[in-house]
Each structure stands twice: as C-alpha cells, then as structure tokens.
LUMLUM-161697 format. One record per residue (C-alpha): x, y, z; residue in one letter. Coordinates in steps of 0.2 Angstrom, whole numbers, padded with zeros to 4 digits, always signed. Example, Ala and Ser with C-alpha at 12.3 -4.5 7.8 and 13.67 -1.06 7.14 Angstrom:
+0062-0022+0039a
+0068-0005+0036s
% end
This chain:
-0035+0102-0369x
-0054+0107-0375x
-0055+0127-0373x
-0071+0133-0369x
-0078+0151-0372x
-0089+0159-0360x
-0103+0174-0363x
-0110+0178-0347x
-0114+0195-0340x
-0117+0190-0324x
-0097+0192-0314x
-0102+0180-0301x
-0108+0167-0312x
-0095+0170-0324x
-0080+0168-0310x
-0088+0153-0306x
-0089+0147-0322x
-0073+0150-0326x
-0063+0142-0310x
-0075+0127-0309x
-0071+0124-0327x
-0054+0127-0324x
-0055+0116-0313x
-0059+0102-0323x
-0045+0105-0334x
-0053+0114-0347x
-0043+0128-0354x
-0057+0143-0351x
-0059+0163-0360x
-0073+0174-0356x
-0081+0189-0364x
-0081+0206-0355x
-0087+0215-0370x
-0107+0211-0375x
-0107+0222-0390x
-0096+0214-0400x
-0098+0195-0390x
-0099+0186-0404x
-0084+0191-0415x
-0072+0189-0398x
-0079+0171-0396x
-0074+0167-0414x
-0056+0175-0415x
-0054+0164-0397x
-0057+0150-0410x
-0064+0139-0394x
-0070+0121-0394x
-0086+0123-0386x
-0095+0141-0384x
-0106+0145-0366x
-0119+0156-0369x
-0130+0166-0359x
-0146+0176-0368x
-0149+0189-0357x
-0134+0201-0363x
-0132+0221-0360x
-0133+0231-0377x
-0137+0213-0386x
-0147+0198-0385x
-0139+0180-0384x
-0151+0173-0399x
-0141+0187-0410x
-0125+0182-0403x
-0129+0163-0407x
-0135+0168-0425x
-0118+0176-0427x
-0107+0163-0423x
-0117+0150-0433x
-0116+0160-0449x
-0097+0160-0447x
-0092+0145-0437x
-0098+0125-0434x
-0092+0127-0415x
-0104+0120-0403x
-0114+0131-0392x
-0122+0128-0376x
-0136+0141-0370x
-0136+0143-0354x
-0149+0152-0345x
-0163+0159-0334x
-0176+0162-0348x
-0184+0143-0349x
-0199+0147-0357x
-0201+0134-0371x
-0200+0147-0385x
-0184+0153-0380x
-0177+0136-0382x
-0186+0133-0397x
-0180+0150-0406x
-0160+0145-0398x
-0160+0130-0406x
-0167+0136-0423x
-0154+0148-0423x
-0140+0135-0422x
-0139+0132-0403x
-0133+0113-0400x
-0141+0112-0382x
-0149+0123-0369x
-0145+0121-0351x
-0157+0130-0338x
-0152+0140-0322x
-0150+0138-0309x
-0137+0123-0313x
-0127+0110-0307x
-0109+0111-0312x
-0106+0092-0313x
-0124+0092-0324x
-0115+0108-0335x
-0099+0096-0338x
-0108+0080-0342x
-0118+0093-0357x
-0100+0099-0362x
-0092+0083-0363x
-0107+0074-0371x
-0105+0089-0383x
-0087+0088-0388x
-0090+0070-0389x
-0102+0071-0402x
-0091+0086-0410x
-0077+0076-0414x
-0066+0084-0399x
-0056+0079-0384x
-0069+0080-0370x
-0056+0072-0360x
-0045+0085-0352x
-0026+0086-0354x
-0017+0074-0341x
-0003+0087-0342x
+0002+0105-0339x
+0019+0113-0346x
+0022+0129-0337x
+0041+0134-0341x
+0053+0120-0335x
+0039+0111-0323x
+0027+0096-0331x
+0014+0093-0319x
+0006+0075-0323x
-0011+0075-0315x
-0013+0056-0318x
+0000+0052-0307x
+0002+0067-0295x
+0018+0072-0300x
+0029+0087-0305x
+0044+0083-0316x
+0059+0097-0322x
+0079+0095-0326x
+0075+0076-0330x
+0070+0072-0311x
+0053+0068-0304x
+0046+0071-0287x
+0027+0065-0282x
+0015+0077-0274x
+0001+0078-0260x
-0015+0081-0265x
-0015+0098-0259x
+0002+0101-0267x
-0004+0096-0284x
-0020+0106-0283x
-0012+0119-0278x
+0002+0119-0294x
-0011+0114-0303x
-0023+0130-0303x
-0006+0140-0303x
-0001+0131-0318x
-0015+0135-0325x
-0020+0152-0321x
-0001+0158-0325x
+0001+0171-0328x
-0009+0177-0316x
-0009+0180-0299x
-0021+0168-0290x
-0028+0176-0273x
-0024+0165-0256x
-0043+0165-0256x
-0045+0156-0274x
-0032+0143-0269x
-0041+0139-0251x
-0057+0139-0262x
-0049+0127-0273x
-0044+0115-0259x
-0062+0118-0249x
-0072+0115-0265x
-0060+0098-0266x
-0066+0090-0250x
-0050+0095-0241x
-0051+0106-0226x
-0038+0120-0228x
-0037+0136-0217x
-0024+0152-0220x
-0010+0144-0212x
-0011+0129-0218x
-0010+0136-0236x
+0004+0144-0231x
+0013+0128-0225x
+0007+0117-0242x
+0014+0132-0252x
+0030+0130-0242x
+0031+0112-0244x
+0027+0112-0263x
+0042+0125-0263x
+0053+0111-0256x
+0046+0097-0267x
+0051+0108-0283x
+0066+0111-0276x
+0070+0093-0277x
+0069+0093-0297x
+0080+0108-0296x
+0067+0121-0299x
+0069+0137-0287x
+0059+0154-0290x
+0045+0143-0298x
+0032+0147-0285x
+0031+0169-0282x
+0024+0176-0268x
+0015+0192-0271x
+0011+0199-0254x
-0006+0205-0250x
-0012+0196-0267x
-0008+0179-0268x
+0004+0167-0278x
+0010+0164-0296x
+0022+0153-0307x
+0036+0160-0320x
+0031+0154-0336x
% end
C-alpha cells in the first residue's frame, strides 16, 4: 500500500484529502505542524509527498527545497497560486508535478499514480487489509478470520473497509454515511444502523465477535 503525506493548512481540504485518499486505498498522514512540515513528512518516510505552498509561519517552496535536499520522494504541489513563476520556482526546487486548485480528486489520483509509476512504487493499492484476526479482500468482497470466509454487500465491505482502515480511530456515523453517499449508494441514519448490524452478523460467521465497537454519540471502531 503506497503512503502518501499530505501538507495542507487548509482543515477542510485536508479532511478531504485524507478520506478521498483513503478511500482509494492509499494509506494517508498529514502535517498539523507548518514550522517544522518538512522534517515530519521525511520521518513519515512516505511514498509520495502533497504539497501545498501557501503555509503559516512558512512557505511550501522552502518546504519543497527541504525535502529534496534530504530525500528522492516525489512531490506534488498542490495549489491555488498558478501563476507560471510559482510553477517554474516549484519545479526548480525539485517538485515532480504541480496540480492547480480547485481540483478534481479522480484528476489528483491519476497525477499520483502516474507519479509512483514513474517512481518505481506500487501505484496500485493493496487488495487487502489485516486488522487483528479479520482479512478483508477488497478484490473479492470478502472478509476472512479462524480459517472461514464469508462474502459481503457492498455497503458491508465499505463500511469495514474505512473502519479497517481508520483503526484505530473512531469513525463518526457521518463519515461512514459519507462514505456510502460519495460511493453512489443512498444510505440514511437507520440504514447505517441496520448495514452495521448485519456486518456484525456476517463477522460473526467466521467467528469474530467484538470486532465492530460502538462508541455512542461518536461513531464505530475495529479492535486491532
């Protein structure tokens, strides 16, 4: 699974980001601290940095100078300044493309794939997700635990899917129903409720109970 680093400043670009990444089955980090941006997205040791150049306390041409002087990882700047010097100056300073805002997510995941492709990576993203006993194949729709295998909806699978890959975490019932809107796949708060209650049951199948946790008033997770 191709990990991508994200420096954006902007929180509601860099939600979005992260969850429509995510949802491509890219594993996904973002900065939260600007003044130090650059040695965060090196310790992440991503596969493919995001890169926006208006920055607080910083600009994202320094940021970009940075990381090339350490590291060969590719960067994409992407941006609201598209004047033709700022892309000019990014791409002297080591920038591999530069992507303008506003953008279109199936656009930005062509440039990253085409990128990673040229970088020697896996632009492809992983067909599986391990989260404690459960395997989730998302080629096949399945979940698999204890030797068993039992096949899921589509709204099943996306749902364990985004848990599986947010765990940790604690996803919000509004991120999930997000996740099935954004699919194509009308889903209001009581039929979340009955997907998650099936996908209990389907779990429970290969033998897996307590998998799925309900945190009420918050939203659902998965034990790792």
């Amino acid at each position: 699974m191709s990990k991508i680093y994200v420096i954006e400043d902007d929180e509601g670009i860099r939600v979005e980001l992260v969850r429509m990444l995510e949802r491509e089955g890219f594993e996904v980090e973002a900065c939260e601290d600007f003044s130090h941006a650059a040695e965060f997205a090196l310790a992440a040791a991503p596969d493919l940095a995001l890169l926006d150049l208006t920055l607080p306390g910083t600009d994202g041409q320094l940021v970009c100078r940075e990381i090339r002087a350490a590291s060969s990882v590719p960067v994409i700047v992407l941006t609201s300044r598209v004047t033709e010097a700022d892309e000019v100056v990014s791409m002297t300073l080591g920038a591999d493309d530069f992507v303008p805002k506003p953008y279109s997510p199936r656009v930005l995941v062509a440039h990253i794939q085409a990128l990673l492709r040229r970088a020697g990576q896996a632009a492809t993203p992983a067909s599986t997700i391990e989260r404690g006993a459960v395997t989730l194949d998302l080629s096949r729709s399945c979940a698999a635990a204890n030797g068993k295998t039992v096949e899921l909806t589509k709204n099943e699978m996306r749902i364990l899917g985004l848990l599986m890959r947010r765990c940790p975490a604690i996803v919000s019932r509004e991120d999930l129903m997000r996740e099935l809107w954004d699919s194509d796949a009308f889903v209001d708060d009581n039929t979340l409720t009955v997907n998650v209650n099936r996908l209990r049951a389907q779990l429970a199948r290969v033998g897996v109970e307590g998998f799925l946790v309900t945190h009420r008033g918050q939203g659902y997770s998965v034990r790792a």
